[in-house]
Every structure is written in C-alpha cells, then in structure tokens.
TORPA-182748 format. One record per residue (C-alpha): residue in three letters; x, z, y. Coordinates in steps of 0.25 Angstrom, whole numbers, plus 2048, in hexadecimal, padded with zeros to 3 digits. Last residue first. Example, Ala and Ser with C-alpha at 12.3 -4.5 7.8 and 13.67 -1.06 7.14 Angstrom:
SER83781D7FC;ALA83181F7EE;
***
This chain:
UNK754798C87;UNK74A79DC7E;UNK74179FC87;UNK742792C8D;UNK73C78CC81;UNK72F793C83;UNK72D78EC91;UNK731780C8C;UNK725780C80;UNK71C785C8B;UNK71F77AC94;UNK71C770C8A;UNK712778C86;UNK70D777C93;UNK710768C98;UNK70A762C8C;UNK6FF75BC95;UNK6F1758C92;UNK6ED767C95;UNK6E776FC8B;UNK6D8774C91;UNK6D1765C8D;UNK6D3768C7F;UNK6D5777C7D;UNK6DF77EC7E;UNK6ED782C76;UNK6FB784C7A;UNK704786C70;UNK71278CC6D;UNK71D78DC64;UNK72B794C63;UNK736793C5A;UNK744799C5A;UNK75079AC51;UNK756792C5D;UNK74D78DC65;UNK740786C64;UNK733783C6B;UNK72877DC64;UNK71B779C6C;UNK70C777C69;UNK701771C73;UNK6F3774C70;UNK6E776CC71;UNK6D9772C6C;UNK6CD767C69;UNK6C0769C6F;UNK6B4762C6A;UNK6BE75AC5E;UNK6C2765C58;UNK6CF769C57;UNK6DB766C5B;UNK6E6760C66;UNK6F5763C62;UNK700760C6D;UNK710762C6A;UNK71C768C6F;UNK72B769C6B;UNK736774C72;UNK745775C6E;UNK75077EC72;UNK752784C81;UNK74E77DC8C;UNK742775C87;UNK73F765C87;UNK732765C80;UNK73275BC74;UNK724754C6E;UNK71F757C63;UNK71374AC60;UNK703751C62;UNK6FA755C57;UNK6EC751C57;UNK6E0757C50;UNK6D1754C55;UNK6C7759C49;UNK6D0764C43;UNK6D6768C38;UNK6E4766C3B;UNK6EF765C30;UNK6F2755C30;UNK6F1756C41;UNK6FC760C3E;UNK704759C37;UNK711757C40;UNK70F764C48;UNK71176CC3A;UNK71F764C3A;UNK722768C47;UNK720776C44;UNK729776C38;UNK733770C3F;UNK73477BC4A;UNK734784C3E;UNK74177EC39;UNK74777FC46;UNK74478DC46;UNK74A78FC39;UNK755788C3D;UNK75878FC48;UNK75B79DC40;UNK7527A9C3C;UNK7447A3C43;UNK73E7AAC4E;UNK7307A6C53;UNK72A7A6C60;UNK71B7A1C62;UNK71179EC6D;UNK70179AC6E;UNK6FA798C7A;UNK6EB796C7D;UNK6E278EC84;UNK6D3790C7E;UNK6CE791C8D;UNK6C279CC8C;UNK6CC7A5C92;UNK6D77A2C98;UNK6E579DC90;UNK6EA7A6C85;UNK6F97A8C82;UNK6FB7ACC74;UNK70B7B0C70;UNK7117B1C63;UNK71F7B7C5B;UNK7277B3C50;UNK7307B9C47;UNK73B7B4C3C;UNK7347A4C3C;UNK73579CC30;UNK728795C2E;UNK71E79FC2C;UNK7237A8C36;UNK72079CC40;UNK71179BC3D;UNK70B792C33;UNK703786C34;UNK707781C43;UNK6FD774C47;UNK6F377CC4E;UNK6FB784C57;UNK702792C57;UNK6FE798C48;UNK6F67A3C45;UNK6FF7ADC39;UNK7047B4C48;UNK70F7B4C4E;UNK7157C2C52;UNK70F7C6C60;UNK7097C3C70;UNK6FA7C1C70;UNK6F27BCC7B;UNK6F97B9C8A;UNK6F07B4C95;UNK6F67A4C97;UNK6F079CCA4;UNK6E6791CA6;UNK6E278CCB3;UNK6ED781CB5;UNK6ED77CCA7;UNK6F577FC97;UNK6FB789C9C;UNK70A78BC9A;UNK710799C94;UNK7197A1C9E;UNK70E7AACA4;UNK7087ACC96;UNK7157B1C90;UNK71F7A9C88;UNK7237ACC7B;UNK7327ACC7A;UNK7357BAC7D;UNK72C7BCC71;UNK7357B8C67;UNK7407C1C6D;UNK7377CDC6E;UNK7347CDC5F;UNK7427CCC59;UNK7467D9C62;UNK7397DFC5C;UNK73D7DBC4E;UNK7497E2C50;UNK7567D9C4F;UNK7617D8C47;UNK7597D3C3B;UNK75A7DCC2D;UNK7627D6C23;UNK75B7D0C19;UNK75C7D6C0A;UNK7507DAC07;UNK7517E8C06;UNK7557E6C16;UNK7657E5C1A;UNK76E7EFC20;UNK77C7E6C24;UNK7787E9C34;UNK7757F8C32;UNK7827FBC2D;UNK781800C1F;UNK77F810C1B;UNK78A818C17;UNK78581FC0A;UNK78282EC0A;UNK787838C01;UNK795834C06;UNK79F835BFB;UNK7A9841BFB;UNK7B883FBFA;UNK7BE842BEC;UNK7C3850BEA;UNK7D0850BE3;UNK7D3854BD5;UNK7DA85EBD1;UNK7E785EBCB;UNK7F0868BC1;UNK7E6875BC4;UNK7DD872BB7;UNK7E886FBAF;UNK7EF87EBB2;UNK7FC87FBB8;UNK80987DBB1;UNK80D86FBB7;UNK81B86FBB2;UNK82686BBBC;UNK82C87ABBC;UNK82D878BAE;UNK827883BA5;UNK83388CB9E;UNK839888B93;UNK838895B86;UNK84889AB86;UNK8448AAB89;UNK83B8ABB7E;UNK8458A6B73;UNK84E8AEB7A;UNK8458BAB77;UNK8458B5B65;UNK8528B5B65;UNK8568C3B6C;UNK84C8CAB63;UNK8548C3B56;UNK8608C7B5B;UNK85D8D7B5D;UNK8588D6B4D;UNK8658D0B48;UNK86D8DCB4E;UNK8638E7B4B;UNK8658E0B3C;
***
C-alpha cells in the first residue's frame, strides 16, 4: 500500500509540473492597455477669415474698389471752375454757387430725368452764376456709368429728349435747335440752342454733351433773350474745355 500511495502523489505533481507555459508572443497585458488611441489635432476655435477682395455684401455685389470719396473727386476734377467756364459777354463773369451730388432738378429744359435715373453709378453738379440782376447762369454735370456702353446709351437718351422737346414744352415761344458736332480732343462733344418762354422775355440756353469712355457730362448756359449772345461760340468752347479734361 505505502508503495502504491507514494506513486500516486508522484502522478498527480507531474501533472502540475507538464501545464504549457504562456508564449513569449502572447499579449498577456490587460485589454485596456493593448492600444490607445491617438490625440486628433485640435480645431481652431476661430474660422480663417476670406480675403478682403472675395468678401461680398449681403446682397451679393462685390464691394467697388474704390472709396466713394476717391469716386467723388474724380467726377468733380471734370467740372470746370468759374475762371475756366466761358461767358456769355465781355462784362459778364461766372461767381461760383454750389458744388455737389446731382440734384432730383434737371440741367436744362429739355432733360426729364437726371443722370442717375438713366444709368449713371455717381454723378456730381456745378452752378456758375453770372452778376447780379443778369439771369445768366451756368449749369454742369459728370456722371459715371459702369461701362462705355452705358454711357453711350445715355448720350442717346438725351438726344432723343432733344428731339421732342418742342412736343413737351409748355410755353408760349418754344424752339428747339438741330445737334450740331463740336470737334473736341478727346471723345465726342454735340451741342444745341433752345429759346423758351413766354413771349415778353423769352430765355435761350445752349445745351452740350460731352462723352468719354464710361463718361458723360452736360452743361448749359442760360440768359435771357437779348443777354445770350447770337453766337454758339461759348458752349461750344465750354463743351471743348470739358472734353480736355478727359484727355
């Protein structure tokens, strides 16, 4: 029995002894130290913001280029001052008025709207007045369209107010001179001679276009019948003096 007892003790330790080891390539840590995730690369709390050239209005149009001062100045470099504008007689000269945005009063009789009204991005006015007591006066706009055609549509537009004017005038004494071409140094200038009113003492005014480019300027000269001379020489000079400034 004592030997049949000692063989079964040394069984049941071998059995022990035999159980497989781990393998040296078993992962035997714990599952929550096998992987761990990376950090991902912070966001910026604060969106990069677009270039100042691609930022647009809430209404979709891109903001112009330039200021509207910058605008401003341009249009008015092409008003002429009082010493530049001609007079309408030897013993008149020009006193300068009011300098501005055009105005809801149109420049002549025969215009129905102003030039914003008809196309025009910005547009500016000049009064000239003559001496007292005289009823000469001078009246001057530059407008800016977007593009040249624009402006030259406007031109148009003018001229076709020219052509029924007569139709249009409430007046006793109503006549409304042929355009006529003035030769200019840059772009193109036109001009023409109104006379209305009653028939006591009718006014006569000389109207003239100038345009350049994506630019239109108009301007009469206005006295009363007997003060305006018979000659067309100083609108037409007036409309040449404004065309050099676009040179």
């Amino acid at each position: 029995m004592l030997a049949t007892l000692l063989a079964t003790v040394l069984t049941v330790g071998g059995c022990g002894a035999d159980a497989p080891a781990p393998s040296a390539e078993q992962d035997t840590r714990p599952r929550a130290e096998k992987s761990e995730p990376r950090p991902s690369a912070p966001r910026s709390a604060t969106p990069t913001p677009l270039p100042p050239a691609a930022t647009a209005s809430p209404t979709g149009k891109i903001a112009p280029k330039l200021p509207l001062l910058a605008r401003t100045d341009a249009a008015r470099s092409h008003l002429l001052p009082a010493s530049s504008m001609p007079v309408l007689g030897a013993d008149l000269s020009w006193r300068h008025r009011v300098t501005g945005d055009e105005t809801l009063r149109p420049v002549g009789a025969c215009q129905k709207t102003p030039l914003v009204d008809i196309g025009a991005v910005h547009a500016v006015r000049r009064v000239l007045r003559g001496p007292d007591d005289t009823g000469v006066r001078a009246r001057q706009v530059v407008a800016r369209f977007v593009d040249n055609t624009s402006a030259w549509r406007a031109r148009e537009v003018l001229t076709a107010w020219r052509s029924d004017c007569e139709q249009r005038l409430d007046y006793p004494t109503k006549d409304v001179g042929p355009l006529r071409d003035v030769s200019v140094e840059a772009g193109s200038g036109v001009n023409y001679r109104a006379r209305y009113g009653p028939k006591s003492q009718p006014a006569v005014a000389g109207f003239g276009i100038v345009r350049k480019g994506r630019w239109l300027s108009i301007v009469e000269l206005t006295g009363p019948d007997g003060t305006y001379p018979d000659s067309a020489k100083p609108l037409r000079r007036a409309v040449r003096r404004i065309a050099a400034t676009f040179g």
